[in-house]
C-alpha positions, 0 to 999 in steps of 0.5 A: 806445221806439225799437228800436236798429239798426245802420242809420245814414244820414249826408246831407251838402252839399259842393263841389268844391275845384276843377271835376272835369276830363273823366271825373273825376265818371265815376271817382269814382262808378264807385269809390263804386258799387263801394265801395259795394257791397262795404260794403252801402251805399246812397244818391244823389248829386246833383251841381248844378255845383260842389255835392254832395248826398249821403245814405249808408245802410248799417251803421253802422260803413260808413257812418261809414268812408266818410264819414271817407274823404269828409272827407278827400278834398282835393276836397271842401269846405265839407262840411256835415252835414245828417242824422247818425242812425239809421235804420228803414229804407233810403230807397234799397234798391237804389242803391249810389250813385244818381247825379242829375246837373245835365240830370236836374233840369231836367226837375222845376223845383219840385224843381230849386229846393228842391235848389238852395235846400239845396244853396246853404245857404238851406234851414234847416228839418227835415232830416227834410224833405231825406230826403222831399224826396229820397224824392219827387224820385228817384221822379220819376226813372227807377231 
C-alpha cells in the first residue's frame, strides 16, 4: 500500500494567448521564483515559442492554489493536463522555477524533439514518461 503524502505534482502544456512583448516572459518568471518560494514550490518551465511545459511540486494545498491562479491568467491557453498526482518525492529539489528556454534546447536535438513532440500534442504515452524525460533533459543542463 502507498504511503499518503502531502507532495503533489501537477505538469501541464499550454500556450501564450498572444506573443509576450519584450521583458515580459522576465517578469513573470521573476514573480513565479518569488512565489514560489514563499509556498515551498518547485518545479521547470520550458518555453518553446508560443508553448509552455511546466511541472509544479510542493504541498498539495500550493500547488493546486498556484495552478487555479495559472488557469486563470487570461495569457494561457489550451491549458492541457498532463500529470495530476501525488508524489514520493520532489523531481526538482532545488528549483523554485527552473527556466529552459528555446537556445538551451538547441543544444540536445534528441531532447529538442521529444519536448516539441509533447509540447505539439503528439506525444500520447505514459506521463510517467514526461517526468523521465524531464529528469534526463535538466540533467543535461547546467543547474
Amino acid at each position: 500500500m502507498r504511503k499518503s503524502t502531502n507532495l503533489h505534482r501537477v505538469l501541464y502544456r499550454s500556450e501564450q494567448t498572444q506573443k509576450f512583448g519584450e521583458g515580459e516572459l522576465e517578469k513573470i518568471i521573476n514573480s513565479a521564483l518569488k512565489n514560489n518560494a514563499k509556498n515551498e514550490i518547485t518545479g521547470i518551465l520550458i518555453t518553446r515559442g508560443v508553448f509552455f511545459l511546466q511541472l509544479l511540486e510542493g504541498d498539495i494545498k500550493n500547488v493546486v492554489d498556484m495552478f487555479s491562479k495559472i488557469k486563470r491568467d487570461p495569457r494561457h491557453k489550451n491549458i492541457e493536463v498532463l500529470l495530476n498526482e501525488e508524489a514520493d518525492f520532489r523531481v526538482f529539489t532545488k528549483w523554485t522555477m527552473g527556466v529552459i528556454e528555446d537556445s538551451s534546447l538547441t543544444n540536445l536535438p534528441e531532447m529538442l524533439k521529444t519536448i516539441d513532440a509533447i509540447l505539439k500534442q503528439k506525444e500520447k504515452e505514459s506521463n510517467v514518461k514526461v517526468i523521465e524525460i524531464l529528469k534526463i533533459f535538466t540533467a543535461n543542463i547546467k543547474k
